[in-house]
C-alpha positions in Angstrom: 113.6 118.8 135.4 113.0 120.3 138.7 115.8 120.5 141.0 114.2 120.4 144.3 110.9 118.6 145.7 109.4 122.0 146.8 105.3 121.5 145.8 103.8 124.7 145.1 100.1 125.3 145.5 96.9 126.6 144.4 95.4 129.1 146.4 91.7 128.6 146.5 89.9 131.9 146.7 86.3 132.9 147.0 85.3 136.3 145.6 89.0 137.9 145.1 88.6 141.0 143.2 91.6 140.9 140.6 92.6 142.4 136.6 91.7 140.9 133.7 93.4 141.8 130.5 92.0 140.9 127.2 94.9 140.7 124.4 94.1 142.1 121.2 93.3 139.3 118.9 90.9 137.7 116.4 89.9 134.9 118.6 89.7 137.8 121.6 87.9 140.5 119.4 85.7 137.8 118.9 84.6 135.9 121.7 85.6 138.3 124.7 83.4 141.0 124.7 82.0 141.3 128.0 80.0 143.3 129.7 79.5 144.8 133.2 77.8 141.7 135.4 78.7 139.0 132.8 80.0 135.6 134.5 82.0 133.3 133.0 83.7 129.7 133.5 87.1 129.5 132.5 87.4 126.3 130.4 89.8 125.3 127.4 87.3 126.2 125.0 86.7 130.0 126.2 91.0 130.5 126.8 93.0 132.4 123.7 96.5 130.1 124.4 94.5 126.9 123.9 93.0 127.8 120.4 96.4 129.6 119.6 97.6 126.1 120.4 94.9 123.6 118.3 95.4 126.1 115.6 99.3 125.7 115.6 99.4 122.0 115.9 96.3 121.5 113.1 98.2 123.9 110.8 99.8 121.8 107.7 102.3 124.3 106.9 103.4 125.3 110.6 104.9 129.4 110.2 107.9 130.0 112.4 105.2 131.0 115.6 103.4 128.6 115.4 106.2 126.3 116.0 107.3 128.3 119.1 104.0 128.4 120.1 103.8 124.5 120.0 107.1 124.0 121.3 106.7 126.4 124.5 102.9 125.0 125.5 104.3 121.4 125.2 107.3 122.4 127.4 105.3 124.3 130.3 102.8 121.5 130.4 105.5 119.0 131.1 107.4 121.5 133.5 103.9 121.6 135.0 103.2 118.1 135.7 106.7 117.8 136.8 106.4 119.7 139.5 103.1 119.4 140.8 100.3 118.0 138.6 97.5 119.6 140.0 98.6 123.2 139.1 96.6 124.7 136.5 97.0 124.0 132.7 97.8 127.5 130.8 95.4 126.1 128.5 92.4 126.3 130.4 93.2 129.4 133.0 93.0 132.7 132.6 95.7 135.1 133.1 94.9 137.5 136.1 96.5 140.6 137.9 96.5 142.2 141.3 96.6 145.8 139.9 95.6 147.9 137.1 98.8 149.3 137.1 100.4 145.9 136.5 98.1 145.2 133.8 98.8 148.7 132.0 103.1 147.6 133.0 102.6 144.4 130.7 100.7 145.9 127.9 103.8 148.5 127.3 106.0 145.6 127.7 103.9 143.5 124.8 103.6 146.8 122.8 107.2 146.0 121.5 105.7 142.9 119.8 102.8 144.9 118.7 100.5 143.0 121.0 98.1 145.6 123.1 94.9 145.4 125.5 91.5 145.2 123.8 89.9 145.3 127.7 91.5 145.3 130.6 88.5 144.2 133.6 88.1 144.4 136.8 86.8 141.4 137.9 85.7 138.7 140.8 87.1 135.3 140.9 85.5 132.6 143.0 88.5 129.0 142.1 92.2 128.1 141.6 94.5 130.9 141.7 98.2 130.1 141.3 100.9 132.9 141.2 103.4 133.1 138.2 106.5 134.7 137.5 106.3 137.0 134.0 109.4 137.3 131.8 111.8 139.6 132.7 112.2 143.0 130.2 115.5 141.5 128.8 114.2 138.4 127.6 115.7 137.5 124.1 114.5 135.7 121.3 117.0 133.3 120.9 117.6 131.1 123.6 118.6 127.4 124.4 116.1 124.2 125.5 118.1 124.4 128.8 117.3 128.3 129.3 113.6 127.8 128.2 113.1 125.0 130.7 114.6 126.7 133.4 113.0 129.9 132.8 109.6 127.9 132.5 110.5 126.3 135.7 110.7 129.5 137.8 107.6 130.8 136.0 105.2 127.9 137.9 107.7 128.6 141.0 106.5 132.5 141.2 110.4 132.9 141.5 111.5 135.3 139.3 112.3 138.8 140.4 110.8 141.2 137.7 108.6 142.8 139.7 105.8 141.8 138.1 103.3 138.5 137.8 100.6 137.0 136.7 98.1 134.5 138.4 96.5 131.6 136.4 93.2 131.0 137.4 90.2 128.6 136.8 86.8 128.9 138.0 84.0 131.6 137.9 84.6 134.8 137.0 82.2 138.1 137.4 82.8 141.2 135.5 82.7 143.6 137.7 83.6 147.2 135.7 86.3 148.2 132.6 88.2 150.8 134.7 89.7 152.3 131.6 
């Protein structure tokens, strides 16, 4: 699947100050409630795309989301391990941001699929960091395996050029403030 041998790396960081956005969600509303000075560990069990995952694929009568949701995890895991097997699982990283301003970018983007920030943090990450690309504005809803595994491809490359990405990251995390 990946067209050259090119292995791309985690950065291993040690107190990065970076943005964390909460999506608005059950599961978020829920368990993501922090609070200036918190700390976490990032794990599968604490990350939103893993239990939108297990509760897609123990669903018995899978909706239409759940599917995609299924079919696009399975495919960036093996686009993952294709390239470089020790790049962080989406299932068990969080989603960071340089800026606030990239953070507040995103959300209007997501507001289209009525998706919006419950907290957006600033925060301090001592772990893996590895830089992604984000879908570009244009993206449409109906595309081919070829274009999702290509596009998934030059996500975990950092490639892209929207402008705009988001870092996975696994390891400790201190909340640090909620600038908004």
């Amino acid at each position: 699947m990946v067209k050259n041998n090119k292995i791309y790396e985690n950065e291993i960081v040690e107190n990065k100050k970076m943005f964390y956005m909460v999506q608005d969600t059950p599961f978020n509303r829920k368990h993501n409630n922090f609070h200036v000075g918190d700390v976490f560990v990032t794990s599968a069990k604490a990350n939103q795309k893993r239990f939108e995952y297990k509760k897609a694929l123990f669903s018995l009568h899978k909706t239409k989301r759940q599917k995609k949701i299924l079919f696009i995890e399975k495919l960036h895991e093996k686009i993952r391990k294709s390239i470089n097997k020790n790049l962080p699982s989406r299932q068990k990283s969080i989603v960071v941001f340089e800026t606030l301003q990239q953070c507040q970018a995103l959300s209007q983007k997501w507001a289209r699929f009525n998706i919006k920030p419950l907290f957006i943090y600033e925060v301090q990450l001592s772990g893996k960091l590895h830089k992604c690309s984000c879908t570009p504005d244009d993206a449409k809803e109906n595309v081919s395996k070829q274009q999702h595994i290509d596009g998934i491809t030059t996500y975990w490359k950092g490639e892209k050029d929207t402008g705009l990405f988001e870092w996975l990251f696994q390891g400790k995390v201190t909340i640090l403030n909620n600038p908004l």
